[in-house]
C-alpha positions as CSV (number, residue, x, y, z in Angstrom):
1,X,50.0,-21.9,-70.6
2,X,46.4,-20.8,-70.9
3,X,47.0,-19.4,-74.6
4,X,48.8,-22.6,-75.6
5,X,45.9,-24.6,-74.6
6,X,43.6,-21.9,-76.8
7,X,45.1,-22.3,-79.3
8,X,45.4,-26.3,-79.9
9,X,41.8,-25.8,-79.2
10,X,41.5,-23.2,-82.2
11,X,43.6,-25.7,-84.1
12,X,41.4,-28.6,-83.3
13,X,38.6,-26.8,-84.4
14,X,39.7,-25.9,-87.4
15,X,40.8,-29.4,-88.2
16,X,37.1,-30.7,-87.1
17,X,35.9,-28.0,-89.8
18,X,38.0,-28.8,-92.4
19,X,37.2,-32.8,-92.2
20,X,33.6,-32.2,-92.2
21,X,33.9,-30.0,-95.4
22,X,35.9,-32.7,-96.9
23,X,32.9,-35.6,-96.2
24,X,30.6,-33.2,-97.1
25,X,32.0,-33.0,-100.8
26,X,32.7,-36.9,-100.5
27,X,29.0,-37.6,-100.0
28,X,28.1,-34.6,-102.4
29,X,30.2,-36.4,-105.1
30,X,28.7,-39.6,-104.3
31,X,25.3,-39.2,-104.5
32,X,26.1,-37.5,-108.0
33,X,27.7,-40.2,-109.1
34,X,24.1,-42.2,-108.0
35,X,22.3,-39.9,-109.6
36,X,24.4,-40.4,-113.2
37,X,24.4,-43.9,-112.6
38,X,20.2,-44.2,-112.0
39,X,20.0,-42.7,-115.5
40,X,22.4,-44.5,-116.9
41,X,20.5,-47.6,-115.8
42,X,17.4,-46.4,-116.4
43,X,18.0,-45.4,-120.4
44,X,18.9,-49.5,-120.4
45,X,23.3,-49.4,-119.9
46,X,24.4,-52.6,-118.5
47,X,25.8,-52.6,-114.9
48,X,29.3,-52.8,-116.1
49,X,29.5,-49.9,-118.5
50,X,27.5,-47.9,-115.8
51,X,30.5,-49.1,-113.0
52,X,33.3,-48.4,-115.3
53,X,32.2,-44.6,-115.9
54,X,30.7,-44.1,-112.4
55,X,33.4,-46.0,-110.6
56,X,30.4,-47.0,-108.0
57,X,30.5,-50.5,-106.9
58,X,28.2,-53.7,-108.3
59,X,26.9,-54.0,-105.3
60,X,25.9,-50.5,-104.9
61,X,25.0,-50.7,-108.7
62,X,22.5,-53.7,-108.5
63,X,20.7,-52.0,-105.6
64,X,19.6,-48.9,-107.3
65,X,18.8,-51.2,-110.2
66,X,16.3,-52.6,-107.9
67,X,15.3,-49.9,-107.0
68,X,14.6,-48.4,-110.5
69,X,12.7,-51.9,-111.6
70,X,10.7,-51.4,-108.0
71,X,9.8,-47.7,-109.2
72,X,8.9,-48.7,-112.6
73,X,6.3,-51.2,-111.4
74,X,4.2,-49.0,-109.2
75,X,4.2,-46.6,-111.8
């Protein structure tokens, strides 16, 4: 009964590991994508042909294009 038990925990463990590597390379591959779409934006694209090759939302989108426009005034 005892082993049993160890080894759902093992199992659950490994499960727990496995879904953390998985968000980890979800937010990885996010904040590439940002990071395409900020110089995308920056070089002058237009949100939609930076959301069609980035797949990133417009909401998502118009906020780092704020954000750029903020940077480039207190440069």
């Amino acid at each position: 009964m005892i082993e049993m038990q160890r080894l759902r925990d093992i199992a659950t463990r490994d499960e727990g590991r496995y879904e953390g590597k998985e968000e980890g390379k979800e937010e990885g591959k996010t904040e590439e994508q940002e990071r395409i779409a900020i110089s995308m934006l920056d070089s002058g694209m237009s949100l939609e042909q930076v959301k069609k090759w980035t797949n990133l939302d417009l909401q998502r989108l118009q906020e780092l294009s704020r954000e750029i426009e903020s940077a480039s005034m207190t440069d």
